[in-house]
C-alpha positions in Angstrom: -42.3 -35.5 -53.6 -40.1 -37.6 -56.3 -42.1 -38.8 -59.2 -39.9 -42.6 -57.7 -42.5 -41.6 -54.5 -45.7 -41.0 -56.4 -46.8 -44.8 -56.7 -45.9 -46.2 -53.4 -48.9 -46.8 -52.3 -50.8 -46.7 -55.3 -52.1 -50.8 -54.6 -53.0 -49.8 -51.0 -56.2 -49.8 -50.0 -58.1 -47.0 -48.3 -58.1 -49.3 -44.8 -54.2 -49.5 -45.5 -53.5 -45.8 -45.8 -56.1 -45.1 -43.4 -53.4 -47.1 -41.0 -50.4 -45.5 -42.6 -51.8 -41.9 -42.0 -52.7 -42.4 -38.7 -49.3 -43.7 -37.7 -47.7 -40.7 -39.4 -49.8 -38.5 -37.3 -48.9 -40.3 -34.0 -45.2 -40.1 -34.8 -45.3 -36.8 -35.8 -48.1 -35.0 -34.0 -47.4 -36.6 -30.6 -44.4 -36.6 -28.7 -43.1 -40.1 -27.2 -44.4 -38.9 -24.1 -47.6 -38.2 -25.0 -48.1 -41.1 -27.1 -47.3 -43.5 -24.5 -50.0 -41.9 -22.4 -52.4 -42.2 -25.2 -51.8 -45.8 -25.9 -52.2 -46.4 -21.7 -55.6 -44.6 -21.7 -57.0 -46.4 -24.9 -56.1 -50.0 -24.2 -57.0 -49.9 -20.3 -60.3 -48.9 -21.3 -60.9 -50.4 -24.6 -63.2 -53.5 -25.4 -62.5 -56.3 -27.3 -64.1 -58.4 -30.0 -62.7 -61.0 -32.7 -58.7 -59.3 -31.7 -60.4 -55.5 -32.5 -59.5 -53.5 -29.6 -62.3 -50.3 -29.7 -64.1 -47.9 -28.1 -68.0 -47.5 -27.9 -69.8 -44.4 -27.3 -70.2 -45.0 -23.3 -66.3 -45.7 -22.7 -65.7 -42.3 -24.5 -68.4 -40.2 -23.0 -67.1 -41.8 -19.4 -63.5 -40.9 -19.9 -63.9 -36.9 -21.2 -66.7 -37.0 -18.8 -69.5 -36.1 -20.8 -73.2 -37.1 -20.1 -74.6 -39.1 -22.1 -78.4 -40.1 -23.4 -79.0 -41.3 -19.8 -79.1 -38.0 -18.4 -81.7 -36.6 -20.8 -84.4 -34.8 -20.0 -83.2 -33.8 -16.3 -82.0 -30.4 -14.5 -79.2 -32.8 -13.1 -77.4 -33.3 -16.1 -79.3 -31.7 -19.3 -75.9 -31.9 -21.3 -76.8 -34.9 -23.2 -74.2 -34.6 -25.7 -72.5 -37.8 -26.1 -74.1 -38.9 -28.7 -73.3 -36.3 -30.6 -69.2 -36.7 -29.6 -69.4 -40.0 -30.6 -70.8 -39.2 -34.2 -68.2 -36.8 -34.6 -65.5 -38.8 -33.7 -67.1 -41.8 -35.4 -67.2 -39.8 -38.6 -63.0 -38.4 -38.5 -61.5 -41.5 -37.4 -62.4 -42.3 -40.9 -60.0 -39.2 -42.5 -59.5 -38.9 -45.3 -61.5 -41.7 -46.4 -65.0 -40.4 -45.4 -66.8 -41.3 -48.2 -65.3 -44.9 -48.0 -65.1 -45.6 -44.4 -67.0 -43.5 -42.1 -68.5 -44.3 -39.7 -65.2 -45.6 -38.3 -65.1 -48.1 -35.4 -63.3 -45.8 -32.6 -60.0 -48.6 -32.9 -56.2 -46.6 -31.5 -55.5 -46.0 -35.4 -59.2 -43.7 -35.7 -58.8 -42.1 -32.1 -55.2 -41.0 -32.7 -56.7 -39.1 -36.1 -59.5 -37.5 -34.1 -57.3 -36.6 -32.0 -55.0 -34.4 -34.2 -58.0 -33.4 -35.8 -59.7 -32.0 -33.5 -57.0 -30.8 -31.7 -55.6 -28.5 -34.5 -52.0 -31.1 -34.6 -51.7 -31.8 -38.1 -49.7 -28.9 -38.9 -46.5 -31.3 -38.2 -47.6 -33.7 -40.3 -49.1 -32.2 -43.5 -47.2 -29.1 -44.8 -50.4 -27.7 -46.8 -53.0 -28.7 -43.7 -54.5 -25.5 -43.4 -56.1 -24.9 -39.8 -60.3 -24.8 -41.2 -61.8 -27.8 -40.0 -65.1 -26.2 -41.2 -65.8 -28.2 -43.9 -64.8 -31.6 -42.0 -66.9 -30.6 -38.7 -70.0 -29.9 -40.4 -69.8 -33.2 -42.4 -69.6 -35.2 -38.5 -72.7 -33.7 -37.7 -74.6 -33.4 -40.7 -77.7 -35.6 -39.9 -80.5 -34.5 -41.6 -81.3 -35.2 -45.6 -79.6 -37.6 -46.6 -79.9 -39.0 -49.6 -81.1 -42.7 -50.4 -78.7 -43.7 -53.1 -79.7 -47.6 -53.1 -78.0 -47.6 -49.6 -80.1 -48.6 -47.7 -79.7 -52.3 -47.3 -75.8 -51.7 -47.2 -76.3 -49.0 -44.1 -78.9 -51.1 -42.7 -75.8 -54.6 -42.8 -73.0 -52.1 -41.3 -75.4 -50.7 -38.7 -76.0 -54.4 -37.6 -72.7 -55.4 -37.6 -71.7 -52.5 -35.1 -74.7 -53.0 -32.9 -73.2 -56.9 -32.8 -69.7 -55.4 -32.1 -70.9 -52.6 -29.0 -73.0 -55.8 -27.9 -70.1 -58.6 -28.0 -71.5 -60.7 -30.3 -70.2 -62.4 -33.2 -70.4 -60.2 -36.5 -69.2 -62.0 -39.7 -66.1 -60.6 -41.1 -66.1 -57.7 -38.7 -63.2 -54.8 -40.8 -62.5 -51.4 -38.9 -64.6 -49.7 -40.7 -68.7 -50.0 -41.4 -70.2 -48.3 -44.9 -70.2 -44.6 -44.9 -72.3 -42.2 -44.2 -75.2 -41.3 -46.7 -73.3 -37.9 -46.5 -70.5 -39.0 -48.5 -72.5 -41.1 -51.2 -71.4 -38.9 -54.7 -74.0 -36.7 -56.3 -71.8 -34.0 -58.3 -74.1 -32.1 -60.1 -72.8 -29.0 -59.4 -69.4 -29.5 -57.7 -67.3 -26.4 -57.2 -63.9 -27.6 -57.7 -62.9 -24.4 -55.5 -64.4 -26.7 -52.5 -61.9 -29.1 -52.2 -61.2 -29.8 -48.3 -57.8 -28.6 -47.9 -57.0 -31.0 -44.9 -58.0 -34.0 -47.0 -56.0 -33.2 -49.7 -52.6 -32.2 -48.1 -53.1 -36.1 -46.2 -53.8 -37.8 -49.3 -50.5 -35.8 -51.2 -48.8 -36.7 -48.0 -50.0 -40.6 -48.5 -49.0 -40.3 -52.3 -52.5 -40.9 -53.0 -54.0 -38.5 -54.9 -54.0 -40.4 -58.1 -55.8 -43.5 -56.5 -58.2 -41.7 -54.4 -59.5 -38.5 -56.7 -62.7 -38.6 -55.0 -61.9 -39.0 -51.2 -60.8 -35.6 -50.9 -63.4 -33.4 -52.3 -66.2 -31.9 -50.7 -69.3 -33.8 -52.4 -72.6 -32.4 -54.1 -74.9 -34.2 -51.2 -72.7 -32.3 -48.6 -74.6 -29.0 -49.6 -77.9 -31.0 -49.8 -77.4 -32.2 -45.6 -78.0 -30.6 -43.1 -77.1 -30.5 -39.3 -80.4 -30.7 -37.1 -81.0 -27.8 -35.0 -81.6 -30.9 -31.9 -77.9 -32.2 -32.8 -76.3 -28.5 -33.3 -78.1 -27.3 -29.3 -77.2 -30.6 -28.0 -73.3 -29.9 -28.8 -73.6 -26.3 -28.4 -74.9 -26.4 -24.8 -71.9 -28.8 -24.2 -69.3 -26.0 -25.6 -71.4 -23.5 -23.8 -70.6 -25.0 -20.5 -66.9 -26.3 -20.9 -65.8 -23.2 -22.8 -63.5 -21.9 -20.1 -62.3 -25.5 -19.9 -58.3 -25.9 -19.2 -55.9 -28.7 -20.6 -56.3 -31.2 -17.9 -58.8 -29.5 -16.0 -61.3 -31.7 -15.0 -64.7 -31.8 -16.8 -66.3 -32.4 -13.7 -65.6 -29.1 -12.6 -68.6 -27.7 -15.8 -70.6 -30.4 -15.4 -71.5 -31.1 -11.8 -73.8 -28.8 -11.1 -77.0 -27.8 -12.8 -79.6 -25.7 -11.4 -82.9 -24.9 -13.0 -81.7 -21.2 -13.1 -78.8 -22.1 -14.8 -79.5 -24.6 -17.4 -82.2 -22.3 -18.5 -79.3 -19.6 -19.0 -77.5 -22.1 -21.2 -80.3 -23.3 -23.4 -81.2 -19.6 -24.1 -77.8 -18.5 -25.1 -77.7 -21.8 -27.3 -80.5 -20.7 -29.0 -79.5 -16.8 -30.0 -76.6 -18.6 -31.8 -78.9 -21.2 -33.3 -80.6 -17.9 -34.9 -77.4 -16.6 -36.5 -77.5 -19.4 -39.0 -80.1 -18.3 -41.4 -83.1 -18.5 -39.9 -85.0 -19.1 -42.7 -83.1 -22.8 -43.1 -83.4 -23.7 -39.5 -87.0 -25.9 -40.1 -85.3 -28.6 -42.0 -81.7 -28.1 -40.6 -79.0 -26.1 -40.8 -77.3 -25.8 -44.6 -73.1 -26.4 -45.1 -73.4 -22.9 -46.7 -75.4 -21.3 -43.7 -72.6 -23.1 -41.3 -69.6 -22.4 -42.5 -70.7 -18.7 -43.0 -71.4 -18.3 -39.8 -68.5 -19.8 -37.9 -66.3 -18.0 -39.9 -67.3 -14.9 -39.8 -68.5 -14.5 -36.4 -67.9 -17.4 -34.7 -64.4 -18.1 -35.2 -63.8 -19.9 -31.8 -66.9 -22.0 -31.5 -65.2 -25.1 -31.0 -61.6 -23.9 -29.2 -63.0 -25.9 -25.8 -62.9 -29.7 -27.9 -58.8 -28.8 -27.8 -58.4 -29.5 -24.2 -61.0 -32.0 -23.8 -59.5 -34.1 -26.5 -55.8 -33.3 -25.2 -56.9 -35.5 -21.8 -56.5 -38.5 -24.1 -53.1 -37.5 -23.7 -52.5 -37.9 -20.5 -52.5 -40.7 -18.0 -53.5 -40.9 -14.2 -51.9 -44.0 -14.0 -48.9 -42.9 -15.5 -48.3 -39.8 -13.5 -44.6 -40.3 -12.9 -44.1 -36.3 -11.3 -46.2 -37.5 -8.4 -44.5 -40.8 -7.7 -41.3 -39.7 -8.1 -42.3 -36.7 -5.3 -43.9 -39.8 -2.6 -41.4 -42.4 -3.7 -43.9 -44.3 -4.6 -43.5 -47.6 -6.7 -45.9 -48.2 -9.8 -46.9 -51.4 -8.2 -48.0 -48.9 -4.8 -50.0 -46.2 -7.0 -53.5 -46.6 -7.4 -55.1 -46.9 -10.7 -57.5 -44.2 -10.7 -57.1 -41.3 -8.4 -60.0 -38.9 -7.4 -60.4 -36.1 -9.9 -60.6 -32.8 -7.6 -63.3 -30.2 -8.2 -61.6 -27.4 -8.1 -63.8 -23.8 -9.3 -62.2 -22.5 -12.4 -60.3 -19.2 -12.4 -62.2 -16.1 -12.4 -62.2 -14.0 -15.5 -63.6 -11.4 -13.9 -61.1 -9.6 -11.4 -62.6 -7.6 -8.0 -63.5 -4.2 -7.9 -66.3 -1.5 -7.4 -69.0 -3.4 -8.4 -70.2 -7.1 -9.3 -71.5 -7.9 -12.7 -75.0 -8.2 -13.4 -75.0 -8.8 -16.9 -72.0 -11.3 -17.1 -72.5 -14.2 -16.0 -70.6 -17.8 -16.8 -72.6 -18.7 -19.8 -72.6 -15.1 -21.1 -68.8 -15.1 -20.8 -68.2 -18.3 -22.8 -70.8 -17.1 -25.5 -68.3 -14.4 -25.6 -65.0 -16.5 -26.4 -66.7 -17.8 -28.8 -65.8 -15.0 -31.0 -64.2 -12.3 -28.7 -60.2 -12.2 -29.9 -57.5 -10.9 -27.0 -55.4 -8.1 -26.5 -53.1 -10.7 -28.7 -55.8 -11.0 -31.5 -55.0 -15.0 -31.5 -56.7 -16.3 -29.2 -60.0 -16.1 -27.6 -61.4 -14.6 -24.5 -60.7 -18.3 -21.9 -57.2 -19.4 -23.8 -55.6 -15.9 -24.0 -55.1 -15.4 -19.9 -57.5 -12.5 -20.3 -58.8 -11.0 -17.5 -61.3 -8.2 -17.0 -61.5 -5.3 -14.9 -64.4 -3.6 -13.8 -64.7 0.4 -14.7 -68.3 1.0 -14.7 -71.6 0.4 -14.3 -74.9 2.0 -14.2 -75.9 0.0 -11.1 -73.2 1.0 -9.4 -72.1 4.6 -10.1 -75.6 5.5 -11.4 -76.6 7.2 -14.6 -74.8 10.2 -15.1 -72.4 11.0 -17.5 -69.6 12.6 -15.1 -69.5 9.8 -13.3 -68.9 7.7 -16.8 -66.3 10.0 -17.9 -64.4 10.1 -14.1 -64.3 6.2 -14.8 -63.9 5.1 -18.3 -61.5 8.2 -19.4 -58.7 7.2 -17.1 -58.8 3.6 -18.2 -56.0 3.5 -20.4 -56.3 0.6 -22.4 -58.6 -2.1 -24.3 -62.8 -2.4 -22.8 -65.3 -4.1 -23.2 -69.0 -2.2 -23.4 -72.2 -4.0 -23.0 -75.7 -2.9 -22.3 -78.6 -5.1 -21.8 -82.5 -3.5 -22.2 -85.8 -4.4 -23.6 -87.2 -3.5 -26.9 -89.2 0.2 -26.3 -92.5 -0.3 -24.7 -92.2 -4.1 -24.1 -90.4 -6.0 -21.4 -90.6 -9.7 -22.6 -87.5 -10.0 -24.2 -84.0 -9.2 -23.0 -81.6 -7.8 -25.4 -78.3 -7.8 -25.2 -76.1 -5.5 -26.8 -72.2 -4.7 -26.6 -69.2 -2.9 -28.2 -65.4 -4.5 -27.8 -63.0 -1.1 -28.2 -59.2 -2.2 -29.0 -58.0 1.2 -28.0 -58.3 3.6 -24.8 -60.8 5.8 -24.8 -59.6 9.5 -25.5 -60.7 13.2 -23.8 -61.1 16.4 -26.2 -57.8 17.6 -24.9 -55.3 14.9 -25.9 -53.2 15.3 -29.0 -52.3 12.0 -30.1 -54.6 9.3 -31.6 -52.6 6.0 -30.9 -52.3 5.8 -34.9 -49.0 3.8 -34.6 -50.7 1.1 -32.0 -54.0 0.5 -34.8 -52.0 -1.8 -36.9 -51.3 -4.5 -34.7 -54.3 -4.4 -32.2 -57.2 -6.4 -33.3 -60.2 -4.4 -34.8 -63.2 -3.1 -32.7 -66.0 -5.1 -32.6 -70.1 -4.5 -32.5 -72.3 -7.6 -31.6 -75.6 -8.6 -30.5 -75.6 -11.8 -28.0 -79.6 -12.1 -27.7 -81.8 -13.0 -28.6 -80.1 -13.7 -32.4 -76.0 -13.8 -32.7 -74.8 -10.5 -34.6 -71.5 -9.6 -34.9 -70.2 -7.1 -36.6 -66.2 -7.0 -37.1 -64.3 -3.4 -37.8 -63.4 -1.8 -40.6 -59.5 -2.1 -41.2 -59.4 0.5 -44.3 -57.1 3.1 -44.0 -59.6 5.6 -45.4 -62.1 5.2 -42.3 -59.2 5.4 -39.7 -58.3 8.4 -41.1 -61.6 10.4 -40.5 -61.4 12.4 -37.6 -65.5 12.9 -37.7 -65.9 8.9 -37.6 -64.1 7.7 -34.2 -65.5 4.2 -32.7 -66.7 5.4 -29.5 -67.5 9.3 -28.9 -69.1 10.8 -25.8 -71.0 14.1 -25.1 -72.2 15.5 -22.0 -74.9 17.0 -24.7 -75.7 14.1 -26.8 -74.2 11.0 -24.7 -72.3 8.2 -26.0 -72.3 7.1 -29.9 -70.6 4.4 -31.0 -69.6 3.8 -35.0 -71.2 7.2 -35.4 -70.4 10.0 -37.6 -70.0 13.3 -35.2 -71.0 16.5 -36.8 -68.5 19.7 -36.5 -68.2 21.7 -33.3 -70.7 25.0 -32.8 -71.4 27.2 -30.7 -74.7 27.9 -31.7 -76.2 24.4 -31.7 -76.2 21.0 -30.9 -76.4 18.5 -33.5 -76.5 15.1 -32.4 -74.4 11.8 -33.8 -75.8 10.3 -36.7 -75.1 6.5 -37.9 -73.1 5.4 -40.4 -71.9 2.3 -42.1 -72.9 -0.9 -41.5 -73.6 -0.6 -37.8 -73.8 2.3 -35.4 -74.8 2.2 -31.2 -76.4 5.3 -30.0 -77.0 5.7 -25.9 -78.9 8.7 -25.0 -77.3 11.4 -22.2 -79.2 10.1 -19.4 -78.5 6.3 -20.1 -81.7 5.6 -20.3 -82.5 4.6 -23.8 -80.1 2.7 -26.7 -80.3 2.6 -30.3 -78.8 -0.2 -32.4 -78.8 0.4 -35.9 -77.0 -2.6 -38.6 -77.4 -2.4 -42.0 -76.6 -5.5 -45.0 -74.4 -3.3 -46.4 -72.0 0.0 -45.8 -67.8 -0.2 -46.5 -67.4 3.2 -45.1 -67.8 3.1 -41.8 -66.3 2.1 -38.6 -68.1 -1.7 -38.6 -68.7 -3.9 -41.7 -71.7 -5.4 -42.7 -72.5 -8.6 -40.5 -71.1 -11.6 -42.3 -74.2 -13.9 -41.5 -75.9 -10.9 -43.8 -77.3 -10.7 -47.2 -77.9 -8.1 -49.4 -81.3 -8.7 -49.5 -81.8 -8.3 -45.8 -83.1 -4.8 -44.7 -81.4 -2.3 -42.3 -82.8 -2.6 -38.9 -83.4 -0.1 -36.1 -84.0 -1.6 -32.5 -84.7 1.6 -29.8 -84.4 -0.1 -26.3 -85.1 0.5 -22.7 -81.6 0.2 -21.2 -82.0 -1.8 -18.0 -78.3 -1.9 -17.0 -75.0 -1.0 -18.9 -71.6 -2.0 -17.9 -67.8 -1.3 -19.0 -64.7 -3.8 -18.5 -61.4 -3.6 -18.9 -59.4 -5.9 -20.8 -56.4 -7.0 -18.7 -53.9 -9.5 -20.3 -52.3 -12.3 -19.0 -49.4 -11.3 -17.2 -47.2 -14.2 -18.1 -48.4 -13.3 -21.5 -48.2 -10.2 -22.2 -45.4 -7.7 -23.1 -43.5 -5.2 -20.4 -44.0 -2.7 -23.1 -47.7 -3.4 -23.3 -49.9 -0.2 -22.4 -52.5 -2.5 -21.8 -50.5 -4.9 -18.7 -50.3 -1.3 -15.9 -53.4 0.0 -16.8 -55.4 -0.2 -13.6 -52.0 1.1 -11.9 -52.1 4.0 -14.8 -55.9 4.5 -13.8 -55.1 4.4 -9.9 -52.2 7.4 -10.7 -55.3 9.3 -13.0 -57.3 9.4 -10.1 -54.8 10.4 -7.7 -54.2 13.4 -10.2 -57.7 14.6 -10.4 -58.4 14.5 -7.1 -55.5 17.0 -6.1 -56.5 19.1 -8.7 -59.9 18.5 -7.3 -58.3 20.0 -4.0 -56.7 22.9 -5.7 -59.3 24.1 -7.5 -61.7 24.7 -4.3 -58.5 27.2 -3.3 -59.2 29.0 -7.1 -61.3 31.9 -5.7 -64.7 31.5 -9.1 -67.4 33.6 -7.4 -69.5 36.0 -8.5 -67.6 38.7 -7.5 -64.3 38.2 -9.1 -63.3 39.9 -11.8 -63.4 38.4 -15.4 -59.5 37.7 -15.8 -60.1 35.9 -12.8 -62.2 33.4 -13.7 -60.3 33.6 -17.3 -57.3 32.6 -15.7 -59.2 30.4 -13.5 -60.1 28.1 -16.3 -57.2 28.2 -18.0 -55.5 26.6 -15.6 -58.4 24.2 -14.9 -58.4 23.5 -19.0 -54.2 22.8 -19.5 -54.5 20.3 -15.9 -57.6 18.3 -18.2 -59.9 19.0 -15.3 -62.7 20.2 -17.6 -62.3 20.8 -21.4 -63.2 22.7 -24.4 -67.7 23.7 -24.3 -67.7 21.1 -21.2 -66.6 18.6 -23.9 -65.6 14.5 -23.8 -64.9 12.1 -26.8 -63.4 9.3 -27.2 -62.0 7.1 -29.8 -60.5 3.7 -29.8 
């Protein structure tokens, strides 16, 4: 920037470079396309009062289809998070004046701004916008705490004057903004000037404003003294919950149409074993800025991926659907104004094979892409493409260890392990437990250890789902990767399957079992029976870190469980996605081929003449030849590592 530039706007107002910002981003973020689709949706839908063209909270919840506080309290439609949408948004149409602005009146100028916000746009229009809306998200739904600082009466004027607006009245000298949120009144005590917020500042440098508007753009003292209620947090959780596998321009309908008893239940359970990951001990009055951005970033890094495509239908237009008229030669006076929204089922993630799931269902799935990377390590679980194969399951191939190795060693490529049991000796809560393994799983016999593919798949992963969010991320050193006696997932017909475990030397004498190491460590017993989950606060040496929600005053735990069911997937990418060199894009062809294999030798070795009666360099030969085709391997021996 030229110091001529520094002081162009330096008179401006923050309403005036509020206006100037968000007509950058709809220049720059937008396409002409796109904008002129945005502009059609707002103004055919927006009211009017005193020549301000706006939005209020029912128009908005109507158009993204949301429910809103008139479905509360019923099975029909217990999504009631509209509200909450319309705080959020209410709160960043106001960037990057929040502590002089917000709550914003939803006008175009603040919708276009939630709309790069939110969908992650602003990367073409501020070089130093970093993508960590952490910071800015938690300050829209921060609503408990708030500080009185002699605002009250001032609150109490603006809240009127909106009320008078959403009810058509006259307000006197209505602006586009009403006073901000007791959030954003200043209380510095303490300020960390390491907190600025990164997308704040890179719009005010872009607005050559930095100078006029010092404060605007940090992070305040009273942010860390707020806190987001645990009713507001469920409320929008149980909303991302059910449109997490949600397309761009897939209707919302298809998510929110139909809610059983059965299946809202599911939802609100699985919204509250997140709840739990953010510090517990805060959750009576709230949830802290320090406790929530913890959290989502280290183990919820794609919590709020599904408000992309539900914002991104504010950029496009059933009225302007040119492709269609052009393909019925329609005239725009001939085309209807709305047109019926199909509800169409949304792909399955899950593809067809030897058994049916009973662990994952929809709401399990989407609690999973909440944090889950791909093959691609980019993007989660629903935007990725990624689909997943089943390999095996206790319920359908039964508890035995032959039958695990038959399945899981000739799936040559990324799975996904997860087990679900009650805590030993009591059946009232289900646990639910699971392992995500970035390589192939490996026999005793092969050579190679996939060293050269470690680099640029994502780590291996070890979570807990229920009841309380764990996740638990893998280690990237170059000292772990290189310890043969510490591979991710190991498997014994002796000791059965360890994962994260440290595995003792080969004897011939004895059988020592896997022992845990690290941070976190999953131990099944040979029958499949039983699991033990061990995570500890601390541990850099082995295969999983420390939980990032943990603190080094929390104590290791043990959890021994009663394995009800246990289940492995493979990870399939997107076709149109993926790479032809890809290992992981023919790997239920490469599994198909496996079995093919074994079963000949299967056939040939009922010619190998074993019995009792031949003579020793028979039955020598015999298993040499059974040994070098991988039919059985060294002491009756299968490992793997990832």
């Amino acid at each position: 920037m030229g110091a001529g530039q520094s002081t162009e706007h330096s008179g401006a107002t923050p309403e005036e470079l509020s206006y100037i910002l968000a007509e950058r981003f709809a220049t720059k973020c937008f396409t002409p396309l796109e904008l002129t689709h945005f502009k059609d949706n707002f103004f055919s839908r927006a009211s009017e009062q005193g020549g301000l063209k706006y939005w209020n909270e029912k128009t908005l919840s109507d158009f993204l289809g949301i429910p809103d506080g008139s479905f509360a309290d019923t099975h029909e439609n217990p999504v009631d998070a509209g509200p909450v949408l319309f705080r959020m948004v209410s709160y960043l149409g106001a960037f990057p004046f929040q502590n002089t602005l917000a709550p914003s009146v939803l006008t175009f100028d603040a919708m276009v701004k939630v709309v790069v916000l939110l969908t992650e746009r602003y990367g073409k229009a501020l070089r130093r916008g970093r993508k960590d809306r952490v910071k800015l998200l938690f300050g829209s739904l921060a609503d408990v705490g708030k500080k009185d600082i002699g605002q009250d009466d001032q609150k109490a004027e603006g809240d009127n004057d909106q009320a008078a607006i959403e009810e058509g009245e006259d307000a006197p000298d209505i602006q586009i903004h009403v006073p901000g949120f007791s959030i954003d009144q200043p209380a510095n005590d303490d300020y960390d000037e390491d907190e600025d917020d990164d997308l704040a500042l890179a719009a005010l440098e872009s607005l050559d404003a930095i100078e006029v508007f010092k404060h605007d753009h940090r992070v305040d003292q009273t942010v860390y003294e707020t806190r987001i209620s645990i009713d507001t947090f469920r409320r929008l959780l149980m909303l991302l919950l059910v449109i997490a596998p949600l397309r761009p321009l897939e209707s919302v309908k298809t998510y929110t149409s139909d809610f059983g008893p059965e299946r809202v239940d599911a939802i609100q359970k699985e919204a509250d074993s997140i709840i739990a990951a953010f510090s517990p001990e805060e959750t009576d009055g709230g949830i802290s800025y320090r406790a929530f951005a913890r959290a989502v970033s280290s183990s919820l890094p794609y919590l709020f991926d599904p408000l992309t495509p539900l914002f991104e239908h504010l950029l496009f237009s059933k009225n302007l659907n040119l492709s269609q008229r052009r393909q019925r030669g329609a005239s725009p006076e001939e085309e209807p104004t709305e047109k019926p929204e199909g509800i169409h089922p949304p792909a399955p993630v899950m593809l067809p094979g030897s058994f049916e799931s009973v662990i994952l269902t929809p709401t399990l799935l989407s609690h999973l892409s909440f944090f889950l990377p791909s093959v691609s390590a980019s993007l989660n679980l629903f935007r990725s493409g990624v689909r997943l194969h089943p390999v095996f399951s206790t319920a359908a191939h039964g508890s035995s260890l032959t039958s695990f190795s038959h399945h899981v060693l000739t799936w040559q490529s990324a799975s996904l392990l997860i087990l679900q049991g009650a805590l030993e000796g009591s059946s009232e809560e289900i646990i639910t437990i699971g392992a995500y393994l970035s390589q192939s799983w490996k026999s005793s016999s092969s050579s190679s250890s996939s060293s050269s593919n470690q680099s640029t798949s994502p780590l291996p992963y070890l979570f807990q789902l229920s009841p309380t969010h764990q996740v638990l991320q893998g280690n990237s050193s170059p000292s772990v990767a290189q310890k043969t006696n510490l591979p991710t997932a190991w498997f014994s017909t002796h000791s059965g399957i360890a994962i994260g475990c440290q595995i003792p030397p080969t004897s011939r004498t004895h059988q020592t079992p896997p022992s845990p190491h690290g941070a976190g460590s999953l131990l099944i017993d040979v029958n499949l029976e039983s699991a033990e989950l061990h995570v500890a606060p601390v541990g850099q040496d082995g295969v999983f870190l420390p939980p990032g929600t943990a603190s080094i005053n929390d104590k290791p735990t043990k959890a021994r469980l009663d394995l009800y069911n246990l289940e492995i997937w493979g990870v399939v990418p997107d076709p149109e996605m993926a790479s032809s060199s890809d290992p992981n894009s023919n790997a239920v062809e490469a599994q198909r081929a496996k079995w093919e294999f074994e079963a000949r030798e299967a056939e040939r070795r009922r010619n190998i003449n074993l019995k009792a009666g031949a003579g020793d360099s028979a039955k020598e030969s015999a298993r040499w030849l059974l040994e070098t085709a991988g039919i059985i391997g060294d002491e009756g021996q299968r490992y793997g590592h990832s």
